[in-house]
N, C-alpha and C positions, 0 to 999 in steps of 0.2 A: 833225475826223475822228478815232474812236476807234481804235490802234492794235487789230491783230487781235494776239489775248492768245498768248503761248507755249503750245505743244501739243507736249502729252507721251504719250508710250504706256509701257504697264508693261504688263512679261511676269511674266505669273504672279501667282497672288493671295495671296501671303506676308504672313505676317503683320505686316512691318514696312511695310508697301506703304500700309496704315493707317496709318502717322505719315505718310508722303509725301503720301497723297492732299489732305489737309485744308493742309499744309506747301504744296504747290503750287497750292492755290489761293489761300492767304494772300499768297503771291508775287504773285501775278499771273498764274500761269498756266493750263491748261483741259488737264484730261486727257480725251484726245477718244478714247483707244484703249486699250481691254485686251485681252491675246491669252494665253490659257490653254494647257497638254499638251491639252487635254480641252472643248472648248469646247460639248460636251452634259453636261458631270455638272450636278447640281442646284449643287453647292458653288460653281461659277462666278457661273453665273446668280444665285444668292442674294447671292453678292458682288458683283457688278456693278450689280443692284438697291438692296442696299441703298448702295452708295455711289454712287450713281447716275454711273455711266462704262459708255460704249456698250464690249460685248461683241461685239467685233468678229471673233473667231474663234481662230487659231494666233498663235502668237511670230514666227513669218515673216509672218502677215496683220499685225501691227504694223507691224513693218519696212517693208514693203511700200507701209503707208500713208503721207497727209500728213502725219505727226507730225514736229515739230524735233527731239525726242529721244527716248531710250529710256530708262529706269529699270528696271535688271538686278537682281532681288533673289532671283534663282533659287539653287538648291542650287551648291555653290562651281563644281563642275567643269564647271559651266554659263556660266559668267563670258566665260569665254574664245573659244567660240564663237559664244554670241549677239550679246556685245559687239562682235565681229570683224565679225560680218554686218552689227550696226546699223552701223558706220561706213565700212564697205563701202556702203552703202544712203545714206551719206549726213544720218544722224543725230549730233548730239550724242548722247553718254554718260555718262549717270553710274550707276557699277556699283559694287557691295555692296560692302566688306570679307568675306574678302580677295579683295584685285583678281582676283587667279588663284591659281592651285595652285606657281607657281616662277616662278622670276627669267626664265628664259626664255621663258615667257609675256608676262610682265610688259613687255619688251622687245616683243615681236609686237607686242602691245596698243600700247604707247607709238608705235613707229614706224608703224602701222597710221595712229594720230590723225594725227602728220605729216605723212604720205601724203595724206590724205582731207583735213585740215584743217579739222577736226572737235573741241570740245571733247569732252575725256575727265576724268572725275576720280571719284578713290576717295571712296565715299562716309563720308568718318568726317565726322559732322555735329557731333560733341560739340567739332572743333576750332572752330566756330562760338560756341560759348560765349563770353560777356564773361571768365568766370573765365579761362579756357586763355590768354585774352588776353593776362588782368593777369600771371596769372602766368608768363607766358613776358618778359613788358616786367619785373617783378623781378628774374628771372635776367639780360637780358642787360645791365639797369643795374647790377649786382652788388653789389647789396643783402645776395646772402647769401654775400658774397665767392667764392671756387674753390669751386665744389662737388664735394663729393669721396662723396656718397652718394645714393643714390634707389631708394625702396622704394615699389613700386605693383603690386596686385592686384586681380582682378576673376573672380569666381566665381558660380555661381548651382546650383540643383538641376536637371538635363535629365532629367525622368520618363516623357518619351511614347518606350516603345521604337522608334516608329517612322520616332522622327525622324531625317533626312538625314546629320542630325553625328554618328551614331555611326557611318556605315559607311564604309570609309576610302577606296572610288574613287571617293565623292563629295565625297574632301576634308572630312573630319570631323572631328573633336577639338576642344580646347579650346583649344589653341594659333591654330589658325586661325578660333577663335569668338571669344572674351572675351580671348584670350591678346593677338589684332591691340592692340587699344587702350592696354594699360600699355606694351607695345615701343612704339608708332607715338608717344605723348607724352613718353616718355623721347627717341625721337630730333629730335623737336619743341624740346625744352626744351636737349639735348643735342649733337645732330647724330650722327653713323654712328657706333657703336661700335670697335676695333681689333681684337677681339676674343671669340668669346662661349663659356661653355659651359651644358647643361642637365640636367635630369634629368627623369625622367614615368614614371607609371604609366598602365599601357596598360589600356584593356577587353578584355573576350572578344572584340571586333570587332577589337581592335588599333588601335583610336585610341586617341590621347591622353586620359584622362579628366581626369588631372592634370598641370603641368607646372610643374617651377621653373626659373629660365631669371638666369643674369647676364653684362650686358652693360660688358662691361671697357673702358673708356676710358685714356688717358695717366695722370690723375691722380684719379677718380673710378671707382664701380663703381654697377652699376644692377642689383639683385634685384627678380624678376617672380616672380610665378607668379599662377597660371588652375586652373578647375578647372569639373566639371560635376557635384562631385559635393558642393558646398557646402548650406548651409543655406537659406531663404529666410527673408526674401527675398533675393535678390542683394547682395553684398560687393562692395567695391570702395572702392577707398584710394590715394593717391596722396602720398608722403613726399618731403622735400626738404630736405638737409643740406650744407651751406655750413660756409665757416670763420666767418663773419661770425653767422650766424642759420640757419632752417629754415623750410620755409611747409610747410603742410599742405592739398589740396585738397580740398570736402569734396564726395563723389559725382559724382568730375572726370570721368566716361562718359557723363553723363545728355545729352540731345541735345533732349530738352524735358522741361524742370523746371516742375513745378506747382507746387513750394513755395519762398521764398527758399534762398539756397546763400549759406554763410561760407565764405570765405577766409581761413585765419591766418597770420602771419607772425612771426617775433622778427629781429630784429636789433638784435647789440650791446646785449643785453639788453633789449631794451624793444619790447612785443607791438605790435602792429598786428593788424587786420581788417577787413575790405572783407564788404558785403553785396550777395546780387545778385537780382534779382529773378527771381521766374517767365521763363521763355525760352524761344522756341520755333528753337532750334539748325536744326533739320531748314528750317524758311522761309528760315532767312538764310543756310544750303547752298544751296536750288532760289534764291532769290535773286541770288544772288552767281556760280551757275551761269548762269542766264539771262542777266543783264550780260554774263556772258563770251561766251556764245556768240553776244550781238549785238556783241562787240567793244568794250562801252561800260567794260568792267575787264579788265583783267590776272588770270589763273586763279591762284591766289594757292596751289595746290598740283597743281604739273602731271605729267603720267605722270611722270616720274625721280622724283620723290617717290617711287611707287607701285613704281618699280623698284629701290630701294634699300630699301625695306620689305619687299617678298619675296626679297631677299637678306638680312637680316636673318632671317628667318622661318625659309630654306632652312638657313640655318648653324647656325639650331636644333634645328630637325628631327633635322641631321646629326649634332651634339654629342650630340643625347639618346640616338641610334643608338648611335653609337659609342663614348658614355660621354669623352669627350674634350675637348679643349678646340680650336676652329674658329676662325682666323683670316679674317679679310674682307679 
C-alpha cells in the first residue's frame, strides 16, 4: 500500500515559492493547495497553471483545508499572523526568514507550536548545505584553534520600487532580507553573541538600505554587513579566522547550487579543500521537515533557534538607532 505523500499549501505566489514547489516534490511531497490576496487576478491563475497546483482560493481557504502544512513566504509582517492561524488550524509550519518582525513574536510563534504540537521552523535552507556542514564539524573540531574573527556579507541590487522590502510596516530593509543569513551562520558556527553594535544607511522609505553590524563575543568579533544597493550579480562571502588557520566559504547562502562550490581551509600552514557538488538545500529542508513532522527525526533547528535570531536582529536594529553599543 503506497503511503499517501505529504500535502502542503503555500500562501501566496512569491517568488521563492518556485524553489519550494519543485524542492517538495523532490521530497516526496504533493502541493495540493495554493491560496492567494487575490484569488481572480490573472497573475494567480497563470501561476497556478503553470506550476500545476490547485488554486484553491484565500490564505485562510489554505488553512482551512486538508493540507499537513503551510509554507509562509508572504511579505515579513505577514509571518506572524498567518503562521499563528496555520497552527491554530492544526498545520505544520514552515515560514520565511525572518521568522517575524521581534523577539516577542518570535516567542508567540514558538509557544503557539508547543501548544498546537505542531512542527514549526524558519526556513533558512542554505543551513541544509553539505558545505555549512563541514564547515561547522572544522570549527567545532578546532582545526582552526579559538577563533577570534569572522567576516561575512551578502548584498544584491533591489530595483523594482515596488517591492515589499522597501516600506518599513512591512518589515523591509536589508537587515531583515540578506542581512538574516551572515548573523543566523555566524551564530551557527558561533552560538549567541555578548554583545553587538551597528550602523546603516536608511532609504527615503526609512529602511535599511545598508547595514554594517558586529557581533562581539568573549574572545572573537564577527563583522556583517547587507545591503540592497550592491552590484549584480549578488555578493556574498563568508571569512573565518582562528589562531591555528582560516576557511573561507564560497557562496555560503546558495540553498540550491547548480555549479560545484570550494571550500578552503589552511591550518598550520598547510591548505586544504573540499569540493561539493550541485545541491539542492531547499529538498533536504522540505525533507528533513517532513520526517519531523511524522515524528521519524528530531527538528534539528526548533523555534528558540528562531527566538534568539530575532533577538539578535532586535539588538540591531536598536544599536543602529541609537548609534550604541546593545548588550543581550
Amino acid at each position: 500500500m503506497t503511503a499517501t505523500p505529504f500535502r502542503w499549501g503555500l500562501l501566496g505566489a512569491a517568488r521563492i515559492a518556485r524553489a519550494l514547489i519543485p524542492a517538495i516534490r523532490e521530497a516526496g511531497g504533493e502541493v495540493t493547495a495554493l491560496g492567494v490576496r487575490d484569488p481572480a487576478s490573472p497573475r494567480a491563475r497563470e501561476f497556478a497553471a503553470q506550476w500545476q497546483v490547485p488554486l484553491i482560493g484565500t490564505y485562510q481557504d489554505v488553512i482551512d483545508s486538508d493540507v499537513d502544512a503551510v509554507y509562509n513566504p508572504l511579505p515579513n509582517d505577514a509571518h506572524l499572523p498567518w503562521t499563528r492561524a496555520a497552527l491554530h488550524a492544526g498545520k505544520h509550519a514552515l515560514t520565511e526568514k525572518p521568522f517575524v518582525l521581534n523577539e516577542r513574536e518570535a516567542q508567540e510563534l514558538a509557544h503557539t507550536a508547543a501548544q498546537t504540537g505542531r512542527v514549526l521552523l524558519e526556513a533558512f535552507a542554505y543551513r541544509f548545505q553539505p558545505q555549512a556542514g563541514a564547515a561547522l564539524d572544522i570549527i567545532q573540531a578546532g582545526q582552526l584553534g579559538e577563533i577570534r574573527a569572522v567576516d561575512g556579507s551578502f548584498g544584491f541590487h533591489l530595483t523594482n520600487p515596488g517591492d515589499f522590502r522597501w516600506h518599513p510596516a512591512q518589515g523591509g530593509g536589508a537587515l531583515y532580507d540578506v542581512g538574516t543569513y551572515p548573523v543566523n551562520l555566524v551564530r551557527l558556527m558561533l552560538g549567541e553573541p555578548e554583545k553587538v553594535t551597528a550602523v546603516a544607511r536608511l532609504s527615503a522609505s526609512g529602511v535599511d538600505v545598508g547595514l554594517n553590524a558586529t557581533l562581539v563575543y568573549p574572545n572573537a568579533l564577527a563583522g556583517l554587513s547587507c545591503g540592497f544597493d550592491w552590484g549584480e550579480p549578488s555578493s556574498q562571502a563568508f571569512h573565518i579566522v582562528g589562531t591555528r588557520g582560516e576557511l573561507r566559504m564560497e557562496r555560503p547562502f546558495d540553498s540550491h547550487t547548480s555549479a560545484p562550490t570550494v571550500m578552503r581551509w589552511r591550518v598550520d600552514g598547510q591548505e586544504h579543500h573540499q569540493e561539493f557538488p550541485p545541491f539542492n538545500a531547499y529538498a533536504e529542508m522540505v525533507r528533513h521537515f517532513q520526517n519531523a513532522a511524522h515524528g521519524q527525526e528530531e527538528l534539528r533547528f526548533k523555534p528558540d533557534d528562531a527566538v534568539k535570531q530575532a533577538r539578535v536582529l532586535d539588538a540591531l536594529f536598536l544599536a543602529a538607532q541609537r548609534d550604541t553599543i546593545i548588550p543581550l
